[in-house]
N, C-alpha and C positions, 0 to 999 in steps of 0.2 A: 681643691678647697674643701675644708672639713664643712659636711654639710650642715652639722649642730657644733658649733665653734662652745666651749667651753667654757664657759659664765666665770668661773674664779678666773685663769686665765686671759680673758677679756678685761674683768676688772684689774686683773695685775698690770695689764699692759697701758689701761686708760691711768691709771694713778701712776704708773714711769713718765707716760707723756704729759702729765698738768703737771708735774717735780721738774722735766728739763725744760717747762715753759714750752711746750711746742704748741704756738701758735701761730696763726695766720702774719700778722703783723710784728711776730718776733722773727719768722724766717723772710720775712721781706728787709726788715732792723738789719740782720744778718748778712744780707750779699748785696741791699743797697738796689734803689731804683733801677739801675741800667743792667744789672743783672737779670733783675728779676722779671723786667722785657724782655731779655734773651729766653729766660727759663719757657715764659708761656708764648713762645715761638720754637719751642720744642729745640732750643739751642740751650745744652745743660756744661759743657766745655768752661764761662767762665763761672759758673756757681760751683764746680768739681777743684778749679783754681784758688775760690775762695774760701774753700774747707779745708785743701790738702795739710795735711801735717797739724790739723786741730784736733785736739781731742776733749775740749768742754761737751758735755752731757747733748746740749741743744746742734751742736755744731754735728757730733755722730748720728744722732739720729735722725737729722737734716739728709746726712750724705745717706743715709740706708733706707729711707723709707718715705723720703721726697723723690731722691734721683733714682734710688736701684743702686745706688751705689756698695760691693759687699766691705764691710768692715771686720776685723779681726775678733775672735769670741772675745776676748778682755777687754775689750775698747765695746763691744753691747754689751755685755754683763755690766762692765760701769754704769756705764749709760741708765742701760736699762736693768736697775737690780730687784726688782721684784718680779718681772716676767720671765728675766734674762733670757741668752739664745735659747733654751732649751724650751722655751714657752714660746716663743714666737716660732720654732720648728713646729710643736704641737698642734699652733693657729694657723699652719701653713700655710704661713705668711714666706717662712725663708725654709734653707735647706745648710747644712754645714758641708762644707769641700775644704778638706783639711782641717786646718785654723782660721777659715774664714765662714763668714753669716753673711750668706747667697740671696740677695732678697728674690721673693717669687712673685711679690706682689707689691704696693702699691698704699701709704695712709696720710694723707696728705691732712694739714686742719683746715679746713673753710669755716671762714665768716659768716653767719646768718644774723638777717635783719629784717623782721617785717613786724606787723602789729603786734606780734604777742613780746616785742624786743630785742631786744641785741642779745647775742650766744657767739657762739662757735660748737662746731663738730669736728670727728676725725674718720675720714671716709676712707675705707681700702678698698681698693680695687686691684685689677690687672695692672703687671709694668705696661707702662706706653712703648709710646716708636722710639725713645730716645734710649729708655731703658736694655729693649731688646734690640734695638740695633737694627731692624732689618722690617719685615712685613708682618703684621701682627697676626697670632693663630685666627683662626675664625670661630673659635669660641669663647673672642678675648670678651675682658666684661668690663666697660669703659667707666673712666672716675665720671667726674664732675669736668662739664666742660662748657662751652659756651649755651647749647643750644638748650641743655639742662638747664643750665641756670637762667634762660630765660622762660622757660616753665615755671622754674621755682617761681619766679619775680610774676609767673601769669595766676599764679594758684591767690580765688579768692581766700580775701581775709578775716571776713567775718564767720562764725563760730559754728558750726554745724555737726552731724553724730558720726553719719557712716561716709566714708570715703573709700573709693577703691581706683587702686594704683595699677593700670595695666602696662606689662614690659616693663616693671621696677628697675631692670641693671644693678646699677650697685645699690640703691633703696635713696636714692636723694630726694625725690617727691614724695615715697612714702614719709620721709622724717619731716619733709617741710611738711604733709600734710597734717600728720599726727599733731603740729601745735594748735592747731587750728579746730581736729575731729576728735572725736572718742574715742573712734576705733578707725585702725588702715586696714586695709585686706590687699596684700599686693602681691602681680601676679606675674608669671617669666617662664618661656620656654622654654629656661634653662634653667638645670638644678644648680652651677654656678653660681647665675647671679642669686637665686634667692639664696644660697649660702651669704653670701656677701652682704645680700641685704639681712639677714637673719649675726652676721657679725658687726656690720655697723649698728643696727638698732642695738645691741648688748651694748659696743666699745663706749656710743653714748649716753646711756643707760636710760631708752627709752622704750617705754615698754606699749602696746595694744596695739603692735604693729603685727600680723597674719601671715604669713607666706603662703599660694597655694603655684602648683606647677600646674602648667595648661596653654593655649593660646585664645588671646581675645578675649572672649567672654566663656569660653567652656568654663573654667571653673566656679563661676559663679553664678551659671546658670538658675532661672527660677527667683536671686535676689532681688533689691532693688537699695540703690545707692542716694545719696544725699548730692554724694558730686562724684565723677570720676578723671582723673588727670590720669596723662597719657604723652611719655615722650616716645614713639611707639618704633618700632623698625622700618619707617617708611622711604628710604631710599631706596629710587629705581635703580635695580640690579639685571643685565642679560640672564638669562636661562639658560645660557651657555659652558659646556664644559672650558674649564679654562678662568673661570671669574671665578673667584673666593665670596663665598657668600659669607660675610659674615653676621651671628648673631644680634649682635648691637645693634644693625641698623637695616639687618636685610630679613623680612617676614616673609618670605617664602613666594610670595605672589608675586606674576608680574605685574610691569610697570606701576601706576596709583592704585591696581587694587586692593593694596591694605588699604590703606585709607580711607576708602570706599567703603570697604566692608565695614570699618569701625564706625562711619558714622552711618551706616544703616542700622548696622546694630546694637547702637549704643542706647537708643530709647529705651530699649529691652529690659534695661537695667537703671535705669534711672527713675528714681520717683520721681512722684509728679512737683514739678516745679523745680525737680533736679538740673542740676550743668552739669557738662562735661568739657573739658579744656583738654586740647592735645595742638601737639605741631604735626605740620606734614607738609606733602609736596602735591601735586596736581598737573597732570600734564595737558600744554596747549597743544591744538592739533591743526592742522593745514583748516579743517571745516570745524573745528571746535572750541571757543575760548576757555581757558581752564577754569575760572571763577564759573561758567555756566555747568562746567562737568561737577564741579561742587553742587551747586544748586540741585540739579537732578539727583544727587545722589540724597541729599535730605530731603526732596521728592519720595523719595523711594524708601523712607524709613515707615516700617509699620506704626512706630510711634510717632505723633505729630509732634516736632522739633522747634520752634524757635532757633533761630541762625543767624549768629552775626560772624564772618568771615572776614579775616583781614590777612590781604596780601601783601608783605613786606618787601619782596624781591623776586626779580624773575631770571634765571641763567638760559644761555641759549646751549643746544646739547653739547659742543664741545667742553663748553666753561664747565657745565655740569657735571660731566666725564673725568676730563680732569680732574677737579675738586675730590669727587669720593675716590679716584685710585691712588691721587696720593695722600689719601685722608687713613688708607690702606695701608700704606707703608711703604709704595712702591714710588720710588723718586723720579720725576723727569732724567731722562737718557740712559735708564736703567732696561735691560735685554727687554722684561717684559712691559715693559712703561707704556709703549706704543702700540702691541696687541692688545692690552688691555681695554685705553682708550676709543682702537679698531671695536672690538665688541659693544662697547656701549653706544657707538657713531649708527653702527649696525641696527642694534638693537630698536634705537627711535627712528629710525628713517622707516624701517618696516611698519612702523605704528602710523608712520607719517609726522612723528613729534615735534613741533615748530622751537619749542623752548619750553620749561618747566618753571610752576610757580614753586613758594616757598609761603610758607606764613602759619598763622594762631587760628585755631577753630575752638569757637562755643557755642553750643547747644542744650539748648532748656527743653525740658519737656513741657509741654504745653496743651492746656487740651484745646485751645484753640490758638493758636499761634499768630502773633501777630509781628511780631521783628522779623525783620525778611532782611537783611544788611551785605552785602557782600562791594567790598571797599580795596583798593589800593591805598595802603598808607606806608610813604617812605620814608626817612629821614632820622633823625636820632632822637633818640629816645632815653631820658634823664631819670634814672628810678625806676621801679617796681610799678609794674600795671595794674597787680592784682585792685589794688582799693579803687581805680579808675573804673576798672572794669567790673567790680560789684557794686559799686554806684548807678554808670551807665544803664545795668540790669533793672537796676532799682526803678532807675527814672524810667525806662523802658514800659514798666507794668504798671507806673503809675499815668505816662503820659498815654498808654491804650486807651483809658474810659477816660477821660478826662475831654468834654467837648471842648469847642473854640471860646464857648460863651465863658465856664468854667475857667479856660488861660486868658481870658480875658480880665477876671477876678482873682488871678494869682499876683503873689507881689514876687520879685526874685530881684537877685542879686549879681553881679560880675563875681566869676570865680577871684582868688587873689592870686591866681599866676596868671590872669590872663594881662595882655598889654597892647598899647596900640599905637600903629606906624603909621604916619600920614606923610605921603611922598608928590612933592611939587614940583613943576616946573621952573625955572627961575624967573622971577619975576611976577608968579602966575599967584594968585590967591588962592582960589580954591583946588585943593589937591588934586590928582588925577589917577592915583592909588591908596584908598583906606586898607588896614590890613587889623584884622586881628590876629593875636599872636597867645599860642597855649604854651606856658613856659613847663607844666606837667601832660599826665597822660601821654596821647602819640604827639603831642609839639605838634600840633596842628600849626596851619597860619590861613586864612580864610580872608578873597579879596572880599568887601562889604561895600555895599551903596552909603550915601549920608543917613538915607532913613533910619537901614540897620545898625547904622555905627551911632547913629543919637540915641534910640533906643537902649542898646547893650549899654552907651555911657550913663543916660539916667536911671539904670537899674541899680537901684542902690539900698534895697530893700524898705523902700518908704511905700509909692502910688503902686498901682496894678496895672498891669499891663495895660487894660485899656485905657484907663484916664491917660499913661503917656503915649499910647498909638495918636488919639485926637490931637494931644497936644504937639506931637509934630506934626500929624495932618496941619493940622493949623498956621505950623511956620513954615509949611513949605507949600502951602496954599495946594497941597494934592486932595482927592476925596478922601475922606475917612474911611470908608465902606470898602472901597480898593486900595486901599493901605494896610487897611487890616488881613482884609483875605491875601495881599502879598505878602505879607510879617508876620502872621502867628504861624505859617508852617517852616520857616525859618528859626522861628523861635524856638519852637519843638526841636528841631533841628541842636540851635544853639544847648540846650536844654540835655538834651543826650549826651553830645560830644564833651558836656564839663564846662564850655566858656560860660551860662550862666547856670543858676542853682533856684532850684522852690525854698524858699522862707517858708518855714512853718511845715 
């Protein structure tokens, strides 16, 4: 990969792709829902079916530079006539073998939508597993894929200056962060990907985006960041000859001590009242819960942390095992399918590893830290987090100083996604499960007492809390006084997670 991609060239190739429409929604138009499931199941067989023997503009450059598929030089010259093949050779993006345009790499359009609006980009990366056919190199440089995009969707959205991107890959955090900052600094172990990310920021002609080579924090050493995002190379890989380490996902440490290390020393770099958002993994041990090996580890940061932890899912080592070697290339019943698996079975039993979490870490710096959160949250999740989760923040530092007497004299309100399930007996009048339900953020559903659930229902931004605490003491003939000290730390409670809101 050219490590400084060509600015005219890059712009030649972004004006081919807005002339043949190559967008998100027009290559979906193209091969039709039931395809387009196969394609992102890495089944590309009937999308290659629904191109063959096409040669509109959108349809070639679908098959070259979605699938890997090579096409003849007069069928991209068409196509693509202001970059043509001799420019996408340049962008070594492809290679020529005869009369055909070999692709090398990988530019797919993604959809962006978050506060600052709706867009689209065109992201290049390495061919995938379907492209190459086989087990991917170990210095491949991965597009856009699930676990990116749920970063993207975790990166707060309110407006801030410096941002820094560590482990960029192909630069898709740096771009989502650039709408939001002033300036990215994003950083990669690999001269690769920052190529990559130094040709996507050109193709979509966005500019204050930084490239530096290094790992973690070396090259930024000394700064200090507004926020730092982070999809990092945290999968546990054996140390073993015989495993493919690969770039994208594998930081050179054993087991979670990337991880570990990033959030010790990410304070380091974070102004004050700065975040940092990354994903990772966390291993549980025979004598150790993994949420607790988190905790100790933002224990152990020089700078005092604020820490809200949220764990999504948890695999046990085989599931685990499996997942990254054929996440690798390497298919079930293939020669080395089952040493590979062997090494990793290996590798956690010596550790004593019971199962591995997965999940979102954020940490503020703080000079006196008061969010301490580490949570299991499962289940599906409708939208983008980030606005959930710079609100949450919000209420977080407003609900620290704020005494009881204080939420007492607060008025608030029921969020509008929230809703509520009352589940009966037959016959039975009064319920025997109240439920609150978050139809945003992590889709909470929270059982509640009548107390809690008259409260949250008369919260309609009129009385304050306390006038309505009395007034259901009252109709439920309980004390005031122990109604209250049971319901405002619920409240707080309700108040963080999004189900209710401060008025004013």
């Amino acid at each position: 990969m050219n490590a400084h991609p060509d600015p005219a060239r890059c712009d030649a190739l972004a004006t081919d792709l807005a002339a043949a429409g190559y967008r998100a929604d027009a290559v979906r138009e193209l091969w039709g829902p039931m395809v387009d499931r196969a394609v992102g199941h890495g089944l590309t067989g009937p999308a290659r079916r629904v191109l063959d023997g096409r040669d509109d503009r959108l349809a070639v450059v679908t098959g070259l530079l979605f699938l890997g598929v090579p096409a003849s030089i007069a069928a991209v010259d068409a196509a693509l006539p202001t970059v043509r093949a001799e420019g996408l050779v340049q962008l070594d993006l492809a290679h020529v073998d005869g009369d055909l345009v070999v692709p090398d790499a990988l530019v797919r359009p993604q959809d962006v939508s978050d506060a600052a609006g709706e867009g689209h980009w065109w992201i290049a990366s390495d061919l995938d597993e379907a492209a190459v056919g086989g087990p991917l190199p170990t210095g491949h440089v991965l597009g856009v894929g699930g676990a990116s995009l749920t970063l993207a969707g975790l990166q707060l959205t309110s407006r801030t200056e410096r941002v820094l991107d560590v482990g960029t890959g192909c630069g898709i955090q740096a771009l989502r962060a650039r709408r939001t900052a002033d300036t990215v600094v994003a950083t990669d172990i690999s001269e690769r990907a920052l190529a990559f990310t130094r040709l996507n920021a050109r193709l979509n002609g966005i500019t204050g985006i930084e490239t530096r080579g290094g790992s973690l924090f070396e090259p930024v050493a000394g700064e200090e960041f507004d926020r730092v995002v982070s999809n990092p190379p945290f999968v546990i890989t054996p140390r073993v000859d015989g495993v493919p380490a690969y770039e994208y996902r594998d930081g050179g440490m054993a087991g979670d001590d990337l991880v570990a290390s990033f959030v010790r020393g990410v304070g380091a770099v974070l102004a004050p009242g700065g975040v940092a958002q990354l994903l990772g993994n966390w291993e549980y041990r025979a004598d150790e819960d993994g949420l607790d090996r988190v905790r100790a580890w933002v224990a152990e940061s020089p700078a005092p942390l604020d820490a809200w932890i949220i764990e999504r899912e948890q695999l046990d080592p085989l599931a685990y095992a499996e997942l990254w070697v054929r996440d690798g290339g390497t298919a079930p019943g293939s020669p080395a399918y089952a040493p590979l698996v062997q090494a990793w079975l290996d590798d956690f039993a010596e550790r004593g590893v019971t199962a591995v979490g997965f999940g979102y870490l954020v940490l503020r710096r703080a000079d006196e830290p008061t969010l301490a959160r580490y949570e299991r949250v499962g289940g599906a999740i409708a939208g983008a987090l980030g606005p959930h989760i710079d609100t949450a923040l919000a209420t977080s530092t407003v609900l620290s100083s704020m005494t009881d007497d204080e939420l007492d004299a607060a008025i608030l309100r029921v969020a509008a996604d929230v809703t509520e399930a009352r589940h009966h007996l037959p016959g039975v009048e009064a319920p025997q499960v109240i439920e609150l339900r978050q139809g945003g953020g992590f889709g909470r559903i929270l059982d509640v007492d009548p107390a809690l659930a008259a409260l949250v229902g008369a919260c309609d931004g009129d009385l304050p809390v306390g006038v309505l605490v009395a007034a259901i003491a009252d109709l439920l003939e309980a004390d005031a006084a122990a109604l209250r000290a049971d319901l405002l730390p619920r409240v707080r409670e309700l108040l963080f997670t999004g189900f209710l809101q401060l008025v004013g």
